[in-house]
C-alpha positions in Angstrom: 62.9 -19.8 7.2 62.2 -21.1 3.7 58.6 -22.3 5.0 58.0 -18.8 6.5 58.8 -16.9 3.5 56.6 -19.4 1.1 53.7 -18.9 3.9 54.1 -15.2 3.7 54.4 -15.2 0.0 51.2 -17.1 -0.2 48.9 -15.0 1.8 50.1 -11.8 0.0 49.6 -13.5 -3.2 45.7 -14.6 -2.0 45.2 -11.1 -0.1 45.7 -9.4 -3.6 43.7 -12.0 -5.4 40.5 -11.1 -3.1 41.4 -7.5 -3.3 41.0 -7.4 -7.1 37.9 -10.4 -7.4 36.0 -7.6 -5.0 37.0 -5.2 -6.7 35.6 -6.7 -10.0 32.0 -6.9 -8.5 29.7 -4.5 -9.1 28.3 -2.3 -6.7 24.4 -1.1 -6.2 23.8 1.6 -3.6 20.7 3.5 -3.0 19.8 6.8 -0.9 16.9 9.4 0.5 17.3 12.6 0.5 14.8 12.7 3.3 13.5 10.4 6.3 10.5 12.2 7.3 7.6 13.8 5.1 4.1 15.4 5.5 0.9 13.4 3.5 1.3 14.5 -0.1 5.2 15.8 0.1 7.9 14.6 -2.1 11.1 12.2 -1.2 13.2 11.4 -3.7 15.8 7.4 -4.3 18.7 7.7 -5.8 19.9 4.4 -6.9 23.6 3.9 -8.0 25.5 1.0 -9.6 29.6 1.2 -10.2 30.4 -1.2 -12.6 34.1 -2.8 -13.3 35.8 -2.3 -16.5 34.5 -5.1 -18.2 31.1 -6.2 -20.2 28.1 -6.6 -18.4 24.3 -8.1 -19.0 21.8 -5.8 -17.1 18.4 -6.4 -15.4 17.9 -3.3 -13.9 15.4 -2.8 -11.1 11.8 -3.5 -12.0 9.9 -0.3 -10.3 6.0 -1.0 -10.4 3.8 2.5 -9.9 3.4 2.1 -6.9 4.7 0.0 -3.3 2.8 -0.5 -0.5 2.1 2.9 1.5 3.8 4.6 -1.3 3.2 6.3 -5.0 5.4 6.7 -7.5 5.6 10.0 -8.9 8.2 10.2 -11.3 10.9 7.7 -12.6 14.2 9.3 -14.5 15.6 7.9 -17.3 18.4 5.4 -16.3 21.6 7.9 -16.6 24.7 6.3 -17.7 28.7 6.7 -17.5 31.8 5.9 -19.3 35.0 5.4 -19.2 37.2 4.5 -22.4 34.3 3.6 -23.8 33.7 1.1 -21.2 30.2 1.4 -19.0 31.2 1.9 -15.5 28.1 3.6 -13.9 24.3 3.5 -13.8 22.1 5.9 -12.0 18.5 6.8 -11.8 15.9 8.7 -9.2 12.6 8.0 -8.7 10.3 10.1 -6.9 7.6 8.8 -4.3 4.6 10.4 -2.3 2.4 9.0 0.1 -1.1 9.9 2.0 -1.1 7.2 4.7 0.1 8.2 7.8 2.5 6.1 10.0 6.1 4.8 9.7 6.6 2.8 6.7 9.2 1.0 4.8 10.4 1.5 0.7 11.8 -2.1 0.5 15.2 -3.2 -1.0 15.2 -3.7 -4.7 17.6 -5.8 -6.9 19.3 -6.0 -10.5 21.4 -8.7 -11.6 24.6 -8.1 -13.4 26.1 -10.8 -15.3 29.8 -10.9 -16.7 29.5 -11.2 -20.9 32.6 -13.0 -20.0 31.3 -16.0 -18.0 27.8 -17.3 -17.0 28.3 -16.1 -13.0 25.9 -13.4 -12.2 25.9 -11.0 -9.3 22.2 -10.1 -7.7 22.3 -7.3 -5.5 20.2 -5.2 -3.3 20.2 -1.5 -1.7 19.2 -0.9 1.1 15.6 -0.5 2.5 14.7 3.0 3.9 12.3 4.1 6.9 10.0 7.2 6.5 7.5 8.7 8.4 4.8 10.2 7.0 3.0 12.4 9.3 -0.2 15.3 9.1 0.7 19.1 8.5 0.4 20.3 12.6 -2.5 22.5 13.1 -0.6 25.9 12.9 -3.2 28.0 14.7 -3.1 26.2 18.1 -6.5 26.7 18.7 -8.0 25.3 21.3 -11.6 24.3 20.4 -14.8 23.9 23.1 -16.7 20.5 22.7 -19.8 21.2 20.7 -23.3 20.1 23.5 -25.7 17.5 22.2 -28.3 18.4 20.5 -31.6 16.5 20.8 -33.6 15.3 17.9 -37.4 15.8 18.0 -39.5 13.3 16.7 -41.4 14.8 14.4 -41.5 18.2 12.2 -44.0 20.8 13.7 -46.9 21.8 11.8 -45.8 25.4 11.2 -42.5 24.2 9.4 -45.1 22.4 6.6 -47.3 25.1 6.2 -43.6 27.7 5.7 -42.4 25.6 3.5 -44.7 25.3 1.1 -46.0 28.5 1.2 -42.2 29.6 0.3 -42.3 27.4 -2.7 -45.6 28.4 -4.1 -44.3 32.3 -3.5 -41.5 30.9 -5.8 -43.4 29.5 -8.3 -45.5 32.4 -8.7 -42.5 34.7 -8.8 -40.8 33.1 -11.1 -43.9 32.3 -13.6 -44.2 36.4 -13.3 -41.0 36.9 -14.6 -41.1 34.2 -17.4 -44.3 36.1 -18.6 -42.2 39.5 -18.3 -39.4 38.5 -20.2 -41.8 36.3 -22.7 -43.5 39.5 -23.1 -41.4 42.6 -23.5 -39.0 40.2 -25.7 -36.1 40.6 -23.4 -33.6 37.7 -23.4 -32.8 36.6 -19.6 -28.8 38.0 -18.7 -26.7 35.2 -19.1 -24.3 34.2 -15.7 -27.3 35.3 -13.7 -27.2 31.4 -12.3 -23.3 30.0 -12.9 -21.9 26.8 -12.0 -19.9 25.8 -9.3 -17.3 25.2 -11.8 -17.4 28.6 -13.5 -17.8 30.2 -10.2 -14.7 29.3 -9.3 -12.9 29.6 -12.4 -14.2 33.6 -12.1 -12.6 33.7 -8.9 -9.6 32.2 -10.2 -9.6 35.0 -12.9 -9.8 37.6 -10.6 -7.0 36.5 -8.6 -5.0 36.4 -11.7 -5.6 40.6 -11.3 -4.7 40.5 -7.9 -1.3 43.0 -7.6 1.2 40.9 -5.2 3.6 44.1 -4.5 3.0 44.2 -0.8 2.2 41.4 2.0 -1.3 41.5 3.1 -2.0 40.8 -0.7 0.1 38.1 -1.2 -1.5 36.8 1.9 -5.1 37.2 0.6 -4.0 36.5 -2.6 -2.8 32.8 -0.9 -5.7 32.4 1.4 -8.3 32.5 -1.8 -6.6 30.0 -3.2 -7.8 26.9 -0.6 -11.0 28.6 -0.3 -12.1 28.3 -3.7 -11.0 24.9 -3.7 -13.3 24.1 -0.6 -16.0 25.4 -2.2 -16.2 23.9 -5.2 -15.9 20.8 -3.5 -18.5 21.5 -1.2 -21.0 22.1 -3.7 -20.4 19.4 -6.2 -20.6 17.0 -3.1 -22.6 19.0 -0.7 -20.7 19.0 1.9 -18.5 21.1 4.1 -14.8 21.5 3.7 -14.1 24.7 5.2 -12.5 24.0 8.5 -10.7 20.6 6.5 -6.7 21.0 7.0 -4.4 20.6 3.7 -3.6 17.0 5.0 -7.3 15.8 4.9 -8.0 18.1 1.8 -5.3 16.1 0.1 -6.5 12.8 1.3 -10.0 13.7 0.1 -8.2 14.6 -3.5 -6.6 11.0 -3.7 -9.6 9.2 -3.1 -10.9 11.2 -6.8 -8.0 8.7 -8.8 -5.8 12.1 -9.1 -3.1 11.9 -11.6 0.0 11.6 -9.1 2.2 14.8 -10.7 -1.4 16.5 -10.6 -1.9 15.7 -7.0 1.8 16.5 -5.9 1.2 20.0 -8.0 -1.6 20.3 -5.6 0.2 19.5 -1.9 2.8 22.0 -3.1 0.4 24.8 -3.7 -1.8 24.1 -0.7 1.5 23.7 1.3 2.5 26.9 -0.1 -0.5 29.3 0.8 -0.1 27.6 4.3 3.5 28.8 4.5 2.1 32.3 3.2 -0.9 32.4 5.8 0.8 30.8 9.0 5.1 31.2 8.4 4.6 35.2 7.1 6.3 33.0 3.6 6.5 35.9 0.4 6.6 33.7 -2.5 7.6 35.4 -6.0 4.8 36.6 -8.3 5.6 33.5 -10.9 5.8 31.0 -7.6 2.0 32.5 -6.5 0.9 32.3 -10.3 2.2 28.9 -10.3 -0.6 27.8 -7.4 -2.9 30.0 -9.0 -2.6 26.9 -12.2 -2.6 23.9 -10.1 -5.6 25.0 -8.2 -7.1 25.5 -11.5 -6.3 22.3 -13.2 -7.2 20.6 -10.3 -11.1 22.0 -10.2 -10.5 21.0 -13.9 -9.9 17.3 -13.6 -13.0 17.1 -11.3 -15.2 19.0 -13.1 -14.0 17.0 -15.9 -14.5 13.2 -13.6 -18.0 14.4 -13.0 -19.2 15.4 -16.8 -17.5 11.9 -17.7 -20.1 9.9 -14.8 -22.9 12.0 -16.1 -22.4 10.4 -19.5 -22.1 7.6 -18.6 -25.4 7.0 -16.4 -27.2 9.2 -19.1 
């Protein structure tokens, strides 16, 4: 009976001793607030450490810009809690995008935490997280025919030559007659008669900014300008069409100009938005649609800006 009781006594006695040696670990836990995301949306890690009462030596977790199939848009600052004065918390959210389609894992990431009391540290992981990332469906559900082939000719016919440059020497002419009327009767040319791609669209911008968003159909116009002077800004500092792209390849094309990543998310959200707007009957606020009205604009900015940058630099 005296054996039995000893035993008993024993295994209490080590049951509580593991009770409070895991309970004087820390703890790292990490979690998604979202499994599944279009090319160019936003999921956000929260990672979460619970820390004993008792001094610790951190190495947090080393986030680089970006993992594989992902981009890192934002990191927080690493918020921290007490109690009695003693650290028993550690928090921070980081924000990732991507623009590859597929399924695709955000790995498990680690910080050691070593007692200041002995030299035993405790590495620890979260948890690795699945997402899809997947295009924006084509709302209209149009079903489109298959284009015939078209045969090339080998050569030009004559007639096209002798068009062509009678055209251009009409041209010449015409403008030489107006260069001597101008020269002439002393008038200056009007300026904006010839504008930019870039200034084009920042006039259309401008008159959006007029636009009076009190009833649907505006809001709706108002939101399907917005992509379309995108598009063609594009299409004439690259001459080529983007007018039937979707917001998912429009995006894709974006990343491929070394977009700043906040810039780029600003982008998907106001691209998303006019789809919402065009396709979902959305009715964003007057701030929300002034908002998109920005990002499209900085967005023309940066590439106007990328392309004055190569012109310098191959003058």
């Amino acid at each position: 009976m005296h054996t039995v009781k000893r035993t008993l006594f024993l295994t209490v006695i080590s049951c509580f001793g593991s009770l409070l040696f895991v309970q004087a670990q820390p703890s790292l836990k990490a979690t998604i607030d979202k499994n599944a995301i279009l090319i160019g949306e936003q999921l956000t890690l929260k990672i979460t450490a619970t820390l004993p009462k008792q001094d610790f030596f951190i190495k947090w977790i080393e986030m680089p810009d970006s993992l594989e199939h992902f981009e890192v848009v934002e990191k927080s600052i690493i918020d921290s809690s007490f109690t009695n004065q003693k650290l028993t918390g550690l928090s921070q959210t980081i924000t990732f995008t991507s623009f590859d389609s597929g399924k695709f894992v955000i790995p498990q990431l680690d910080a050691s935490f070593t007692p200041s009391a002995n030299d035993t540290s405790f590495n620890l992981l979260t948890d690795s997280f699945a997402v899809a990332v997947a295009y924006l469906a084509d709302s209209t559900n149009t079903v489109r025919d298959i284009k015939t082939i078209w045969e090339v000719k080998d050569e030009i016919p004559t007639w096209y030559w002798i068009a062509g440059v009678t055209a251009l020497l009409l041209l010449i002419l015409i403008g030489y007659w107006l260069y001597k009327r101008y020269k002439n009767s002393g008038t200056i040319l009007p300026r904006g008669s010839f504008l930019s791609a870039y200034q084009q669209a920042i006039n259309e911008l401008e008159k959006l900014k007029q636009s009076d968003l009190s009833s649907a159909s505006a809001i709706k116009q108002y939101h399907s300008r917005l992509p379309e002077i995108l598009k063609q800004y594009l299409a004439v500092k690259q001459g080529a069409f983007y007018g039937s792209n979707t917001t998912s390849e429009m995006l894709i094309l974006l990343n491929q100009k070394n977009f700043d990543k906040t810039m780029l998310s600003k982008t998907a959200a106001s691209l998303r938005c006019s789809d919402a707007v065009k396709f979902a009957k959305y009715q964003p606020a007057a701030d929300e649609s002034e908002t998109c009205r920005l990002d499209i604009k900085e967005a023309i900015d940066f590439v106007e800006q990328q392309s004055n940058n190569i012109k310098k630099e191959t003058a």
